[in-house]
C-alpha positions as CSV (number, residue, x, y, z in Angstrom):
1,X,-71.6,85.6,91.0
2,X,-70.0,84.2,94.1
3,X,-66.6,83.0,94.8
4,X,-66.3,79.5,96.6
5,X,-63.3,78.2,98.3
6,X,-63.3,74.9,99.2
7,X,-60.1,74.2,102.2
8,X,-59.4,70.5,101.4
9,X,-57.5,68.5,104.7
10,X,-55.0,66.3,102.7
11,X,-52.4,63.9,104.2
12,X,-49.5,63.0,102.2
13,X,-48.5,59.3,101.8
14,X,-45.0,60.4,100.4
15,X,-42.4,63.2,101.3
16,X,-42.8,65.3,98.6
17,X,-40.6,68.2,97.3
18,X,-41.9,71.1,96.9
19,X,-41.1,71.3,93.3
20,X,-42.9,68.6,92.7
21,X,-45.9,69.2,94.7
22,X,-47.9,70.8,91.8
23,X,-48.1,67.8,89.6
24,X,-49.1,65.7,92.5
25,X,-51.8,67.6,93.4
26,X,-52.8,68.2,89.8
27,X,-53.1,64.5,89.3
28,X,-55.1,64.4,92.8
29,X,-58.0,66.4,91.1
30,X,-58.0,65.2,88.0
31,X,-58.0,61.4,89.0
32,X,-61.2,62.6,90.9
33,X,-62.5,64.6,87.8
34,X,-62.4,61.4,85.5
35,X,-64.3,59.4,88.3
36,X,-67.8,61.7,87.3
37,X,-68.7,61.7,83.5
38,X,-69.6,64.9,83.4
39,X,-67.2,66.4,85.2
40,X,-64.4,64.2,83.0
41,X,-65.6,65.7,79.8
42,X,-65.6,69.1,81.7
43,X,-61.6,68.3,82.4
44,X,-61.2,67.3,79.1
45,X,-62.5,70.8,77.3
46,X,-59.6,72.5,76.5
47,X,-61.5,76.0,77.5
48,X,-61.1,78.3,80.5
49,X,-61.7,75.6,84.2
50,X,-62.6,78.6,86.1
51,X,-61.4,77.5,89.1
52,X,-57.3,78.1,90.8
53,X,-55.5,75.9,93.2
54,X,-53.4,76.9,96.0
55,X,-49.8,75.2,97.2
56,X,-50.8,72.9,100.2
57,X,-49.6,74.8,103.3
58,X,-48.3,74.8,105.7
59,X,-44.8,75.6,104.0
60,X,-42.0,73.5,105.4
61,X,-39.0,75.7,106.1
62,X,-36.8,73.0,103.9
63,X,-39.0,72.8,101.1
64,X,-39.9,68.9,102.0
65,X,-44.0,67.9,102.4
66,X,-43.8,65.3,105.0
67,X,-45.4,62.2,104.7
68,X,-47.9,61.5,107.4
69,X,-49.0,65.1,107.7
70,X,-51.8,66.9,106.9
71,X,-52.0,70.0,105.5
72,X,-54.5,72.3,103.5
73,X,-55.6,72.9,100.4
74,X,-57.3,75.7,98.5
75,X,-59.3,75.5,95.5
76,X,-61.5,78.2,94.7
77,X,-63.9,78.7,91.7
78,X,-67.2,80.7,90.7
79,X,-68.6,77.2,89.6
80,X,-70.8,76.2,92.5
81,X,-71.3,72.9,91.0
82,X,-67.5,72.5,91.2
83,X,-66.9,73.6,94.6
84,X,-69.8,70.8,95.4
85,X,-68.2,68.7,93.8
86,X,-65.4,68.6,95.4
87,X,-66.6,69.0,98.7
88,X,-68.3,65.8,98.6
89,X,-65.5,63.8,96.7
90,X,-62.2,64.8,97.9
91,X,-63.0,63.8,101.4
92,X,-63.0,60.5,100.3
93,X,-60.2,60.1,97.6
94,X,-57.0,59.1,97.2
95,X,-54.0,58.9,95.0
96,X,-50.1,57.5,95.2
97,X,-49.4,60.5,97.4
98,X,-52.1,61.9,99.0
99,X,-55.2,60.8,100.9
100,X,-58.2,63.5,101.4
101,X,-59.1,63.2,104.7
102,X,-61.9,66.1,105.3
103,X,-62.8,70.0,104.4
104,X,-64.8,73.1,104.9
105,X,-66.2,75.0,102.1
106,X,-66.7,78.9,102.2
107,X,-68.2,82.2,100.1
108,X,-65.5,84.5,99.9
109,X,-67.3,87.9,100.7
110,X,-68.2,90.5,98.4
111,X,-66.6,93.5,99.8
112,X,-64.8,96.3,98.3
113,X,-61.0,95.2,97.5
114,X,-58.0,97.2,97.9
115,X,-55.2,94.8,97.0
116,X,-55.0,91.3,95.7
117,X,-51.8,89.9,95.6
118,X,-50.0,86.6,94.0
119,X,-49.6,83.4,96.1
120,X,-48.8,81.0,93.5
121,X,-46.5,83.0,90.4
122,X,-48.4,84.1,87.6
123,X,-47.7,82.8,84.0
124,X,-48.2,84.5,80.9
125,X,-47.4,82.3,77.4
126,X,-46.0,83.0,74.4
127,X,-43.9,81.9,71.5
128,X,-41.0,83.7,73.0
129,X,-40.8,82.4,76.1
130,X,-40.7,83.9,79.6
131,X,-42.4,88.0,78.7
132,X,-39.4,89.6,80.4
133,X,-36.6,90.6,77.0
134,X,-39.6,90.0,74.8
135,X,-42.2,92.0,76.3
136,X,-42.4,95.2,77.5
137,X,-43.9,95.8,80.9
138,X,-47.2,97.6,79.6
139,X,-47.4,94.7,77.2
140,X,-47.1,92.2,80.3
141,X,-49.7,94.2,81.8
142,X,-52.3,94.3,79.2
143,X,-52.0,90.6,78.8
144,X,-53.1,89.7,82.4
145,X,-55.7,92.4,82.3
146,X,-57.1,91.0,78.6
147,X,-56.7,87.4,80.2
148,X,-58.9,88.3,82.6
149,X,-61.6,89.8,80.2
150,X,-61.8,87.2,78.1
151,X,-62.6,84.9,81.3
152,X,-65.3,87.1,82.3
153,X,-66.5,87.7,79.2
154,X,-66.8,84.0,79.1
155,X,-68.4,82.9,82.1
156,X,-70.6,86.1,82.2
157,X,-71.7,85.9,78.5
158,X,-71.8,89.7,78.6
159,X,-70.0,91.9,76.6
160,X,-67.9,94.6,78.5
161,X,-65.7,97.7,77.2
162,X,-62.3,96.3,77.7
163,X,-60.6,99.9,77.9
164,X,-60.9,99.7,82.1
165,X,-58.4,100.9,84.2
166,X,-58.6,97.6,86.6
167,X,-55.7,98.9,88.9
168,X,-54.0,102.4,90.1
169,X,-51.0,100.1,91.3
170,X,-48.6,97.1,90.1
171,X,-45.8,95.7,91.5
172,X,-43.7,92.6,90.6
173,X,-42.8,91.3,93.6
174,X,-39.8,88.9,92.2
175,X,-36.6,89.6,90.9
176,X,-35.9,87.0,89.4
177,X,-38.3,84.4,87.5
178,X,-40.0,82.1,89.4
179,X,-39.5,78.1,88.4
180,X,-42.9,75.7,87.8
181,X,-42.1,72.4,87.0
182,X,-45.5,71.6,84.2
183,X,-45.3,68.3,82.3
184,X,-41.2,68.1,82.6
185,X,-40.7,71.5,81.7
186,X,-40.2,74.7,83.7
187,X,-42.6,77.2,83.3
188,X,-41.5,80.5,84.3
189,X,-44.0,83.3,86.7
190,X,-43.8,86.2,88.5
191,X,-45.7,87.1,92.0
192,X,-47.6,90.9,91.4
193,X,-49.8,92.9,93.7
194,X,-52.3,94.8,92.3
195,X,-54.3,98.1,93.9
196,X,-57.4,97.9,92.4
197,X,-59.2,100.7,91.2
198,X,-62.8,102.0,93.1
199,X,-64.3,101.7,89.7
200,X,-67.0,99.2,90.1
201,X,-66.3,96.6,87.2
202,X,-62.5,96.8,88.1
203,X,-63.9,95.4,91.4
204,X,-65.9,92.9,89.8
205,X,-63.2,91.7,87.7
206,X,-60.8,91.7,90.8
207,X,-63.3,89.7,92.6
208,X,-63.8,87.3,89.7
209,X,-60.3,86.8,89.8
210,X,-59.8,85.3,93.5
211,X,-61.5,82.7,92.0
212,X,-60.1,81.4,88.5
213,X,-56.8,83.2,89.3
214,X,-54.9,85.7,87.0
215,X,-52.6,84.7,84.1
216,X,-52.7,81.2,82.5
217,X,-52.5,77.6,83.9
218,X,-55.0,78.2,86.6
219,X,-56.3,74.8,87.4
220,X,-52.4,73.4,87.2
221,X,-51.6,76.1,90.2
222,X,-50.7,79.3,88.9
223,X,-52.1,82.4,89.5
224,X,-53.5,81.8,93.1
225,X,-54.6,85.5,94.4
226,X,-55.1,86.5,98.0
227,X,-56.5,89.9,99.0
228,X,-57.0,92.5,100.8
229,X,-60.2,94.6,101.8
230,X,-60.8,98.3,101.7
């Protein structure tokens, strides 16, 4: 399994807000998805994407995209048809606000990892709401970690021990939730580093997740990791 990261040159056609950047890029994609048959009814399956989008970047200090310039994007995924995909359509695509103009695809290396560490917030679901008053930490924790398993379970078609100590460290690096605008509602996520353990299917798992992200709502942003190497 390899992780691919495909950095896509895009030039918006609109300022955009921050806030809303997301849902412009999510419709970017997915308008290119439902161009390819295959890859609509791949779109279209409500089951795990496997692959995790970045915010464009660079970051404007006031929180504007400006139209007219270019900036890049990130998608990664352990699909290799995907990342193909995309390298040879986005290039060439274009929607209300933004016009792909060019990429580079790479293999993300297979090192040991000590850290990886939230770009885009994390989301976690449930019928309460935001986890924070209706979860407990631990609780928090095991639902990323079990969110993860079931991906790789998944992809992999291999059946694991899910009792893994995936990280010696976590920190929630936000004090305050973390706003996502998702279909006109906010979504609420938290940025986390993690220190992954030396065990070698923590490392696996941790490398798996650079490239469908951690968390929920993957393909719509969330859950972006970088990293850090031992």
């Amino acid at each position: 399994m390899l992780v691919f990261e495909y950095q896509c040159k895009v030039k918006f056609l609109k300022n955009i807000n921050y806030k809303d950047v997301a849902e412009k890029i999510n419709y970017f994609l997915d308008s290119a998805l439902a161009k390819d048959l295959y890859f609509l009814a791949f779109h279209k399956n409500v089951g795990y994407k496997f692959y995790v989008t970045d915010a464009p970047w660079p970051v404007e200090k006031d929180g504007v995209y400006k139209k007219g310039k270019i900036y890049t994007l990130r998608i990664r995924t352990v699909k290799q048809e995907l990342a193909e995909f995309f390298l040879e359509k986005l290039h060439i695509h274009k929607s209300k606000e933004l016009l792909g103009i060019g990429g580079k695809i790479r293999i993300i290396p297979k090192k040991y990892l000590e850290e990886i560490y939230s770009i885009t917030p994390i989301v976690i679901k449930n019928e309460e709401g935001y986890w924070r008053g209706n979860m407990t930490v631990s609780e928090f924790e095991n639902r990323i970690k079990s969110n993860l398993i079931k991906k790789y379970k998944q992809y992999t078609a291999k059946d694991m021990n899910e009792d893994i100590l995936l990280y010696d460290v976590i920190k929630i690096n936000n004090r305050m939730p973390i706003k996502i605008l998702y279909k006109n509602i906010n979504l609420l996520g938290d940025k986390v580093s993690l220190k992954i353990s030396n065990q070698q299917l923590a490392q696996d798992l941790a490398y798996f997740a650079l490239g469908v992200g951690l968390g929920e709502n993957n393909s719509r942003g969330c859950g972006f990791m970088n990293y850090k190497f031992l």
